[in-house]
C-alpha positions as CSV (number, residue, x, y, z in Angstrom):
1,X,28.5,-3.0,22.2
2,X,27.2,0.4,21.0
3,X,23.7,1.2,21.6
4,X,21.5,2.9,19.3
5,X,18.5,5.1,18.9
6,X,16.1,4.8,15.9
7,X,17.3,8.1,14.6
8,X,20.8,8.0,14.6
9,X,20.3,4.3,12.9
10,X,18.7,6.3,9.9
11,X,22.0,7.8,9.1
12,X,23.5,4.8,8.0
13,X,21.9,4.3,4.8
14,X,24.9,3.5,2.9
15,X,25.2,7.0,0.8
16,X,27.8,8.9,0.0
17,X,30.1,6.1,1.6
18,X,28.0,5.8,5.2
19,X,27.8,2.1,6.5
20,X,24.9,0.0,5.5
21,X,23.4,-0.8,9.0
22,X,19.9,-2.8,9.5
23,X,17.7,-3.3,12.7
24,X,16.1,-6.9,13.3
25,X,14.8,-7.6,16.8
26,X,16.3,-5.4,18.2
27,X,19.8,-5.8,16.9
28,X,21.8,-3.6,14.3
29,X,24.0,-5.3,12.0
30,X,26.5,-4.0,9.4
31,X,26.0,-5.1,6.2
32,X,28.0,-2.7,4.3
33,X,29.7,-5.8,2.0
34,X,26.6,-7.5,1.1
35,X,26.6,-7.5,-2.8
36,X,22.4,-7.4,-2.3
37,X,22.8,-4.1,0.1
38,X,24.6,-1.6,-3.0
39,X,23.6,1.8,-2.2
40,X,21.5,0.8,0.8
41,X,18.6,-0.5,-0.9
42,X,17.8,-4.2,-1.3
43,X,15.8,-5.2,-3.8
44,X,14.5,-1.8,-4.5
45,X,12.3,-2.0,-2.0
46,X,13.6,-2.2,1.6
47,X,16.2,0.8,2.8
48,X,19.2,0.3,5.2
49,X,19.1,2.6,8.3
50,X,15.8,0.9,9.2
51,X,13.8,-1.7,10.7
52,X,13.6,-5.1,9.0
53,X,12.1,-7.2,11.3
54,X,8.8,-7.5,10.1
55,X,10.3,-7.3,6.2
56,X,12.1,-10.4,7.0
57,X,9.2,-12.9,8.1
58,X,7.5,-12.0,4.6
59,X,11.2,-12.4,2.5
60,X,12.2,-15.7,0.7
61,X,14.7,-16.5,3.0
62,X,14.8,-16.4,7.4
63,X,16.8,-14.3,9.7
64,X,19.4,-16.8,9.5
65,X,21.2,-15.0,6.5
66,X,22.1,-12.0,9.4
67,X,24.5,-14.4,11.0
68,X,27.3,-13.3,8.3
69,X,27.8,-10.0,9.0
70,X,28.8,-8.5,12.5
71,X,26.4,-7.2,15.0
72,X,27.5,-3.6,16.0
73,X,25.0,-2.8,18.3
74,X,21.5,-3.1,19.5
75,X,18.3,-0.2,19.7
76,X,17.5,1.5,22.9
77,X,13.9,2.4,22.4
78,X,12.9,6.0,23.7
79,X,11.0,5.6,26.7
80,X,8.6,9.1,27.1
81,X,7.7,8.8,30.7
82,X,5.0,11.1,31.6
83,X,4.2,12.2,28.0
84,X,0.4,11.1,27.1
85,X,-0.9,8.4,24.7
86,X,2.4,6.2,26.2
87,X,-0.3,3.6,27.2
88,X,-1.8,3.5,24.5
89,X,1.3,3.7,22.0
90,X,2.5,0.4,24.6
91,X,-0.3,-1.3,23.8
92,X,0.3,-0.9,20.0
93,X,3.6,-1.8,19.9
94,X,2.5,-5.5,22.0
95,X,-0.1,-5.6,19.4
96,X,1.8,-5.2,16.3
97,X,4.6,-7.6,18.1
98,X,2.4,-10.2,18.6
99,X,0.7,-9.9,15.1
100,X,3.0,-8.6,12.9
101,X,0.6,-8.6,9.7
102,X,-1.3,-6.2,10.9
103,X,1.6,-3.5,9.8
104,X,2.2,-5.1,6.3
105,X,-1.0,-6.8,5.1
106,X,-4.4,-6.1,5.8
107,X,-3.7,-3.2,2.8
108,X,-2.2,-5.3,0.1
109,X,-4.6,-8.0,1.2
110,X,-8.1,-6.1,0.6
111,X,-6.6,-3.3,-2.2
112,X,-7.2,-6.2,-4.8
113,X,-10.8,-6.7,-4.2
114,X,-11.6,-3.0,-5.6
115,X,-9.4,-2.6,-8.0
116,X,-10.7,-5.8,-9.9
117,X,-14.4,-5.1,-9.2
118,X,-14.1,-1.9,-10.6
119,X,-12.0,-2.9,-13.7
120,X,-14.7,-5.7,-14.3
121,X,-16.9,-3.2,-14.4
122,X,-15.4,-1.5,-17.2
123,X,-14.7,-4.7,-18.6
124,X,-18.6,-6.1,-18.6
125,X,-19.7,-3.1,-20.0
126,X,-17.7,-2.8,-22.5
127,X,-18.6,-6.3,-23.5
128,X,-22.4,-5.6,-23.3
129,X,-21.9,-2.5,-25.9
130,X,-20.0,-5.1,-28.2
131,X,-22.6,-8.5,-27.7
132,X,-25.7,-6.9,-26.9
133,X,-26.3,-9.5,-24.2
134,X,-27.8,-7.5,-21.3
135,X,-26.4,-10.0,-18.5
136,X,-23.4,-8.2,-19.0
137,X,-24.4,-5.2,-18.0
138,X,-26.5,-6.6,-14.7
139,X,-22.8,-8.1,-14.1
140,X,-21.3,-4.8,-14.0
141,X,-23.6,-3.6,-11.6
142,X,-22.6,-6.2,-9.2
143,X,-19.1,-5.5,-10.0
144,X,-19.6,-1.7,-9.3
145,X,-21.9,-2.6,-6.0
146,X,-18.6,-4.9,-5.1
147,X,-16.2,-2.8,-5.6
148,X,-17.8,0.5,-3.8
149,X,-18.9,-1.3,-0.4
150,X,-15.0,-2.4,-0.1
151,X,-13.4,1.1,-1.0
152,X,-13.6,2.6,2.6
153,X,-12.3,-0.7,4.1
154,X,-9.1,0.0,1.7
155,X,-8.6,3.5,2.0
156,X,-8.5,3.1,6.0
157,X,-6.3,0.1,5.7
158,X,-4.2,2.0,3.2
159,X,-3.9,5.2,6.1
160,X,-2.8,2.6,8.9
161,X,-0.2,1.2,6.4
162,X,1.0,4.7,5.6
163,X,0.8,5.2,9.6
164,X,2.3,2.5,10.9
165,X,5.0,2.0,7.8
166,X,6.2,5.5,6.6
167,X,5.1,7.4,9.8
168,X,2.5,9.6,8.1
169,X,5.5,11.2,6.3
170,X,4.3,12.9,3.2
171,X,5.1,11.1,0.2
172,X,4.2,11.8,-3.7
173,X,2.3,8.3,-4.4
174,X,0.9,8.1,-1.2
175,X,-0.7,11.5,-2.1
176,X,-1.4,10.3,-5.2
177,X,-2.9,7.1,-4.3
178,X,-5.3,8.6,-1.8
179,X,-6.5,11.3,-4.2
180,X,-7.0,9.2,-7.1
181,X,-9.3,6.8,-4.3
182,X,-10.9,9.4,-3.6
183,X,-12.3,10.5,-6.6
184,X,-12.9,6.9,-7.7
185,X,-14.8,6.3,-5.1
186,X,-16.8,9.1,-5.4
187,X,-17.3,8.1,-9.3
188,X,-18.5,4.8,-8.1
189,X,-21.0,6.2,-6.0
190,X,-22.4,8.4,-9.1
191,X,-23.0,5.7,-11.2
192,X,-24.1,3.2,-8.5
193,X,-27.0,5.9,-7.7
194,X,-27.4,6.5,-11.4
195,X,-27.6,3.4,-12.5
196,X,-30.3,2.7,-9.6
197,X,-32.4,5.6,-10.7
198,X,-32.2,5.0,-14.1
199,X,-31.9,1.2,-14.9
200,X,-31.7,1.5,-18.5
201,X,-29.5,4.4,-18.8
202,X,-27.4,2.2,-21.1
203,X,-29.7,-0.6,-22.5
204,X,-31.8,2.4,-23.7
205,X,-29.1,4.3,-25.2
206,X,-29.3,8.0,-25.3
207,X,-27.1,11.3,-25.2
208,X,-27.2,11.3,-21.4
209,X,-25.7,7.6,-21.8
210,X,-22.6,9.3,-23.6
211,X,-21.3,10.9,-20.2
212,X,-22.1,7.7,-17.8
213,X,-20.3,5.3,-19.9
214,X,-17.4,7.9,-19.5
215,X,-17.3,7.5,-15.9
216,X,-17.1,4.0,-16.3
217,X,-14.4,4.5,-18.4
218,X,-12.8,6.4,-16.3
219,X,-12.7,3.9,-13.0
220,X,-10.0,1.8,-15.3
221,X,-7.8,4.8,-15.6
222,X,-8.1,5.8,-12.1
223,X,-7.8,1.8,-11.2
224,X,-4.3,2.0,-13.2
225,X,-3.0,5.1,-11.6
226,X,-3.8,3.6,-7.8
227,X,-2.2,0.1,-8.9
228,X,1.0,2.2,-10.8
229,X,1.7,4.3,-7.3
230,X,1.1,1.4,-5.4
231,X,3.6,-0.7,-7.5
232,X,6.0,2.3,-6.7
233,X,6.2,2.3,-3.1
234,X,6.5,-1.6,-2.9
235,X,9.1,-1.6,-5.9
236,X,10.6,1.9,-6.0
237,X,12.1,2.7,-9.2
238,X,16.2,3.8,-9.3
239,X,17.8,5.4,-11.3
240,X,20.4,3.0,-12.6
């Protein structure tokens, strides 16, 4: 049975006529006539050459499905003896093993929490223009408060997803994401401190007004571009 390193595995990604091959636990299997592995991408989300082992616990079905195609081979993992950080990068690997939702879902499981404070916010203030009713506008304050105290606890988890998922490669909506949390976050910590130096800054409706209640605006846009990346890298979009 061939053995296999990690990098020769990414070869077979199943263009221009290459094998469809796919690591889980350790084993590689061809999967090359699999009407679900066209191209080498299956469900325009997870790529052939790779490791699945972690995709499968979160699919619909179990590793069971693997069983129909023939194993060619298993992974030899590098072993860097003498190079530094190997105890450490040991102690990752057991980690990650152990609890594998650590590499796909503290991420997806927090990025919700700011992206729907922050549209609330929009959303509450928009109402209190239209109603008058000033709870509304105390609500998005909460909202705003909300969604700022959890924006550094998803940007980090969003960096160890990119880490421990795509390697740290560069990639466009990653790039994009981080920017656009970036500068939302930095909008949210405007108004937050404006809105807490001046408390009626919109109940007491001015010119100055004009420009806060378009950064507010603006953390639905920027809430729509982080969401629209996102949906990207979990669903990539092929060309047909």
């Amino acid at each position: 049975m061939n053995v296999w390193n990690r990098e020769d595995l990414a070869q077979f990604d199943g263009r221009d006529g290459k094998p469809i091959y796919i690591v889980h636990q350790g084993k590689v299997f061809d999967v090359s006539e699999s009407k679900m592995w066209k191209g080498g991408l299956h469900m325009k989300r997870h790529h052939a050459g790779s490791d699945l082992t972690t995709d499968i616990q979160a699919a619909p079905h179990g590793p069971e499905v693997l069983e129909r195609y023939p194993q060619v081979g298993v992974v030899k993992e590098k072993e860097p003896a003498g190079e530094p950080g190997k105890a450490a990068q040991s102690i990752l690997i057991r980690l990650l093993e152990q609890y594998p939702m650590l590499r796909r879902h503290p991420h997806p499981m927090t990025v919700h929490f700011p992206l729907v404070f922050m549209l609330s916010t929009t959303f509450f203030t928009l109402l209190y223009l239209i109603t008058g009713t000033v709870s509304f506008e105390a609500t998005a304050l909460h909202c705003l408060t909300a969604g700022m105290l959890f924006m550094p606890v998803v940007i980090l988890t969003g960096l160890l997803s990119w880490w421990l998922n795509y390697l740290a490669k560069p990639l466009r909506p990653v790039n994009i994401k981080l920017g656009a949390s970036l500068v939302l976050f930095v909008v949210a910590l405007i108004l937050f401190t404006w809105r807490m130096a001046v408390p009626d800054i919109l109940t007491a409706f001015r010119p100055e007004s004009v420009l806060y209640l378009l950064l507010v605006l603006s953390l639905a846009s920027l809430v729509t571009v982080i969401g629209w990346q996102g949906a990207k890298l979990t669903f990539p979009i092929e060309k047909e």
